[in-house]
N, C-alpha and C positions, 0 to 999 in steps of 0.2 A: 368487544375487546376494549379495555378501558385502559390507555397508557397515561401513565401521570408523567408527564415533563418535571427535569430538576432533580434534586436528591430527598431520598426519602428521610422522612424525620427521624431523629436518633432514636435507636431502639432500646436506649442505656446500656449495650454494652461496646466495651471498649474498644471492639473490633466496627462496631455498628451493622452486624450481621446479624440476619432469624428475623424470624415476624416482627410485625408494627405492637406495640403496645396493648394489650389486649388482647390479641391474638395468639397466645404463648400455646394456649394449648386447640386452639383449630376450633372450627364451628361446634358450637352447641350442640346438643340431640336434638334440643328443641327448632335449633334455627334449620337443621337437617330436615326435620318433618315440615314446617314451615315453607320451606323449599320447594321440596317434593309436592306438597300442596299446591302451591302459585303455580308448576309445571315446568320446575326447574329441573332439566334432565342430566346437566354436567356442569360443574363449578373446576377451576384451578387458578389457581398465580402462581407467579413466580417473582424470587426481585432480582437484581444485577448483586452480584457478591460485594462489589465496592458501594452498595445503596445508589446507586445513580440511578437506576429505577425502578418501577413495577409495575409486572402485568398480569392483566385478569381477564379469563374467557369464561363465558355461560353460556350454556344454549336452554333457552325459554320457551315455552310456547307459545305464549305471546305476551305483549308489551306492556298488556294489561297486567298478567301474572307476574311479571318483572318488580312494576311499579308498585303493585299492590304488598308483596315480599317487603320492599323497601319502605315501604310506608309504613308496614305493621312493626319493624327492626327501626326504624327510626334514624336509616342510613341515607346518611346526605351524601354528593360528592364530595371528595376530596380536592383542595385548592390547585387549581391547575388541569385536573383530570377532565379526559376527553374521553366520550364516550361514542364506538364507531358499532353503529350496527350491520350487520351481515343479513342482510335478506337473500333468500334463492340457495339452491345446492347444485354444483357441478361435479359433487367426488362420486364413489364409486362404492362409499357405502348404503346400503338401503334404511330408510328413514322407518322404523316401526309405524 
C-alpha cells in the first residue's frame, strides 16, 4: 500500500477531482500485459474526493517482479509516498 501524505496535485479541473494527469484514461494495454508479466496479480487506488489523498494496493509475487514493472515504466516514487509492504496471509481466502 503506497499512501502519499498531503494533497494531491491539481488534476486541472476545477473541482480538483479524477485521476492525476495522465492517468485520464487508466492503464495501458501495454502496461496491463507488463504487469501481468512481472506477477502482478491485483492493482487499484483510490483518492479522497477533496484530493487530500491517495491510495494504491498491489499484490505481486515478488519484489523482484514489482521492481523490475517499475523499472521497465520508468515509475519513480512520488514525493512524499510511503511505501508499506505486506508480507504473510491471515484471511480466509485461498491463495492459487
Amino acid at each position: 500500500m503506497d499512501p502519499v501524505p498531503g494533497a494531491m496535485p491539481d488534476t486541472g479541473r476545477p473541482d480538483r477531482q479524477g485521476p492525476l494527469p495522465g492517468q485520464e484514461d487508466g492503464i495501458s494495454p501495454e502496461m496491463q500485459a507488463s504487469a501481468v508479466k512481472h506477477g502482478c496479480r491485483f492493482h487499484r487506488a483510490w483518492y479522497a474526493r477533496d484530493a487530500s489523498a491517495f491510495y494504491a494496493l498491489a499484490n505481486w509475487d515478488t519484489r523482484e517482479g514489482a521492481s523490475a514493472f517499475f523499472n521497465e515504466w520508468e515509475s519513480e516514487d512520488e514525493p512524499g509516498e510511503v511505501a508499506i509492504v505486506l508480507d504473510g496471509d491471515a484471511g480466509l481466502v485461498p491463495t492459487p
